[in-house]
N, C-alpha and C positions, 0 to 999 in steps of 0.2 A: 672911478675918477682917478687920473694920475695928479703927481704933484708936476705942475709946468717950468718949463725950463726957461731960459739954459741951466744946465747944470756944471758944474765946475767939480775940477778931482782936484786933490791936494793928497801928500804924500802925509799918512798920519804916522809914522810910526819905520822905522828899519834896523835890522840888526846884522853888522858886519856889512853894513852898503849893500844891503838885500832888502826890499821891501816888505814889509809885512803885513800892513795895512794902508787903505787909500781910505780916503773920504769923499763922500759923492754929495754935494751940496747947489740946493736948488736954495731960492729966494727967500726963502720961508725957515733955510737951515739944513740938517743934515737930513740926505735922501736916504742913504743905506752905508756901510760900511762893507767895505771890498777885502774880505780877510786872506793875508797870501796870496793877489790877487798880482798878477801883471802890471805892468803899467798901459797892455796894449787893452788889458780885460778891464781897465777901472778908465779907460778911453772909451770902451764901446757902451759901458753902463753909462756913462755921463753923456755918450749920443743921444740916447734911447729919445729925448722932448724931439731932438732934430730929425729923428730916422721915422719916428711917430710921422710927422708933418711930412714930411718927402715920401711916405705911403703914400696921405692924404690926398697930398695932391697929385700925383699919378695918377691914381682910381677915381680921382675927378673928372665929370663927363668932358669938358674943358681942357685938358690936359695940354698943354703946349711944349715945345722944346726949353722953352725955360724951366717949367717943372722937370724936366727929365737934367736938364743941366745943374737944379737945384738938388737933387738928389744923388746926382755923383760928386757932385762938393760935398755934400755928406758926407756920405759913402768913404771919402778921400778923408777926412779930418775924422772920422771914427778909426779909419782903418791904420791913420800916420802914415799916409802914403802920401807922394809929392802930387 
């Protein structure tokens, strides 16, 4: 069982305007802590509920172009790409 999302990053921590820690928080509270962690690497941990679901529904017998459209919006907000 995962914890479900969305999940949200907050910057926990930086030293000399370098991050040092992020916080990875689902509904329920803190999912994991992101030690040294990028800001692009505590973005793809905080996907992980949305990237889960855009498998899901792919691999559904169903699969439509929305599901393929839903998962490059993803794909795009994990990745910080336009």
């Amino acid at each position: 069982m995962h914890t479900p999302g969305p999940w949200t990053v907050t910057l926990g921590d930086e030293i000399i305007g370098a991050p040092v820690w992020w916080l990875i928080e689902g509904a329920d509270g803190v999912v994991c802590e992101a030690l040294y962690a990028s800001d692009s690497d505590a973005r793809l941990i905080a996907a992980a509920p949305q990237l889960l679901r855009a498998l899901q529904r792919l691999t559904h017998p169903a699969a439509d172009d929305d599901d393929l459209a839903y998962a490059l919006d993803v794909i795009r907000a994990a990745t910080g790409a336009p």
